[in-house]
N, C-alpha and C positions, 0 to 999 in steps of 0.2 A: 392441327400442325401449326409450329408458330411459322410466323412469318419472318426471312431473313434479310437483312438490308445490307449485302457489300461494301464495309468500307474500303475505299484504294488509299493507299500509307501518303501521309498526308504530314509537316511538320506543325501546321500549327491548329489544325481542324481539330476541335474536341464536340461532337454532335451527342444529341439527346432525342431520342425516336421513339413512338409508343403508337397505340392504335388505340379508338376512340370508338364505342358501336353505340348507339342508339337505339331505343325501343321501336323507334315511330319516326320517319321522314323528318328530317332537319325543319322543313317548315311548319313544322307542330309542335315547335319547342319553343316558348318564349323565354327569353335570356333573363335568368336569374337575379332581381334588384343587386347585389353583392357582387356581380359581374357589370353590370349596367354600371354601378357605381366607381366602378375601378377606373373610368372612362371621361370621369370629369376629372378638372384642370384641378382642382385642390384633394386628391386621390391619395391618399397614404397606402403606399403597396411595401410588402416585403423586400421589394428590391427597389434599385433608382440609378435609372442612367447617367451617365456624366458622359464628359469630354473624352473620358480617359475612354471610356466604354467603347464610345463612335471612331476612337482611333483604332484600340485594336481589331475591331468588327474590319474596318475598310482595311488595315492590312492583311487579315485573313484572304478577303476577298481580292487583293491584290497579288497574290502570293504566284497565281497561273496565269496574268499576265493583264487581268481584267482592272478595268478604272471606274471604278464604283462612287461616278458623280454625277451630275444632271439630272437626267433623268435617271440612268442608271444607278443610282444612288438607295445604298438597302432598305429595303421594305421599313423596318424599325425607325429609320428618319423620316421615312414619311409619314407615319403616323405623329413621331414626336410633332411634327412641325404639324401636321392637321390639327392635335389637339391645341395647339396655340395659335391657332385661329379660329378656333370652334365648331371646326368641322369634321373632326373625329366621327368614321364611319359606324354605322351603326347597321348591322346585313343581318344576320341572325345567331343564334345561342354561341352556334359551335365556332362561326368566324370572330363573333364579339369575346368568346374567351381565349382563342388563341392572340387576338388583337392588343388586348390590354397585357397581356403577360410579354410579349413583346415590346410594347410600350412600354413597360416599367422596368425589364431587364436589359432595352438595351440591342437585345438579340435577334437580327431579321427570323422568323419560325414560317415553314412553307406546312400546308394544310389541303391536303389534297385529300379526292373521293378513291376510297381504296378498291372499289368495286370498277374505275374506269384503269386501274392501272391493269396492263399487260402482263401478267407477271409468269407468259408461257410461250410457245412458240406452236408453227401450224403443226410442226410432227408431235405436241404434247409432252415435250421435257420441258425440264423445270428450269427455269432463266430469271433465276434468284434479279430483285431490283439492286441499283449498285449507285453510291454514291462517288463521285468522281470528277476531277476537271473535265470540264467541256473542248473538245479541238476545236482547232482553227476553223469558222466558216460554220460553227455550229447556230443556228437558228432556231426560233419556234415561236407561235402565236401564243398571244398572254390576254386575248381578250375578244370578244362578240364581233367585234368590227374586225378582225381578221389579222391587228397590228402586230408586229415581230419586235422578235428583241433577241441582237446577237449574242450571246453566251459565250464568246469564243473565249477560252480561259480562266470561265467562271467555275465555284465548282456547283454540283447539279447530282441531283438524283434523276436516275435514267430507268426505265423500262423496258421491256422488249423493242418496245417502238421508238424509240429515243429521249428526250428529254422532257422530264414532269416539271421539277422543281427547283428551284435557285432561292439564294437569300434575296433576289431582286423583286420577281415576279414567277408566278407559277403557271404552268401552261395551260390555256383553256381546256384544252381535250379532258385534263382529269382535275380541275377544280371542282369543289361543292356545291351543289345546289340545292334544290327546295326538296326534292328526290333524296338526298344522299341520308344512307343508313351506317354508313363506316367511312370512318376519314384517318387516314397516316399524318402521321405531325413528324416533322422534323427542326429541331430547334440547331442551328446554324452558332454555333459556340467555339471560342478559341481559347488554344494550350496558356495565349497571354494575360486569361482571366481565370485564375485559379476558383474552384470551385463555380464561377457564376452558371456555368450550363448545370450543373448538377441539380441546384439553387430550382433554378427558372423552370426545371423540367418537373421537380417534385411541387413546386407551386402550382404548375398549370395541371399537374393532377391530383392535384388533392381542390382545384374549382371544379373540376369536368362534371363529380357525382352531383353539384348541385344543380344541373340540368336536366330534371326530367326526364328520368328513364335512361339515362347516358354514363357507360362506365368504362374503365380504361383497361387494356390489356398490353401485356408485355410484348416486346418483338426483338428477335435475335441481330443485334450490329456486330457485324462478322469479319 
């Protein structure tokens, strides 16, 4: 049965979503030279960020009320600005590929473990995941040490339990780890960039086969 992702009507949101499975535990995959490589400073990629890119990303992100600077500031900046210091992360196959395609398009992309997502409730009906503005006072931990990051107005993909993922950070509870055999990709794309989520999503699946035993499958945005 595919998997469906609710989108809530949105004017400028244009998302790219796909499902990712693996043969063999995430930590048994070593990250592709061709991916590796995508990741240093003189990297020729299919696509290339600019100013224009970083502007309309943050007014996406600005649209429900959210101010996506500081810290708060989209995922895809902070990569940019790691790789220009040389510190461009390097975790394992399936983060280092969704990492660099983000990096080169632009595009904050959330990467989550599909097997920790909620996607039921205790009486056993089906509570499709849904992507949506976060309310007012909305919270959730993004990391080992326990730290929060308010989402009030961001928008966010939710599960029965509340909130997974955002273009900023994505929640501990359902991040990837060395365990993980299926991961949801959501690439965070705007109506202000004509075709570029289309672009970034057909790129980042046509890398995924080159990791070991790792193949993509389609999912219904509804």
């Amino acid at each position: 049965m595919s998997i469906t992702v609710v989108v809530e009507p949105h004017p400028l949101l244009e998302a790219g979503a796909f499902v990712i499975r693996c043969a063999r535990p995430c930590a048994e995959l070593a990250t592709p030279a061709q991916i590796a490589a995508l990741a240093e400073p003189e990297a020729v990629a299919p696509l290339a960020s600019s100013d224009a890119v970083r502007t309309a990303v943050r007014d996406l992100l600005r649209h429900g009320g959210y101010k996506p600077s500081g810290r708060g500031k989209p995922a895809s900046e902070y990569l940019a600005a790691a790789l220009a210091k040389r510190e461009f992360p390097r975790i394992n196959a399936l983060v280092d590929a969704c990492n660099v395609v983000s990096l080169h398009s632009g595009l904050p992309i959330s990467l989550v473990d599909l097997d920790r997502l909620d996607r039921g409730t205790p009486a056993g009906r089906s509570a499709p995941l849904a992507i949506r503005i976060a309310p007012p006072a909305t919270t959730y931990v993004f990391n080992p040490s326990g730290q929060t990051i308010d989402a009030s107005g961001l928008l966010c993909l939710h599960d029965a339990q509340g909130p997974t993922a955002t273009p900023i950070k994505d929640a501990q509870r359902t991040k990837t780890h060395d365990g993980t055999v299926a991961a949801l990709v959501v690439l965070w794309g705007t109506r202000a960039l004509p075709g570029r989520t289309a672009a970034a999503t057909r790129w980042y699946r046509d890398l995924v086969p080159a990791i070991a035993g790792a193949a993509v499958e389609d999912l219904v945005l509804a």
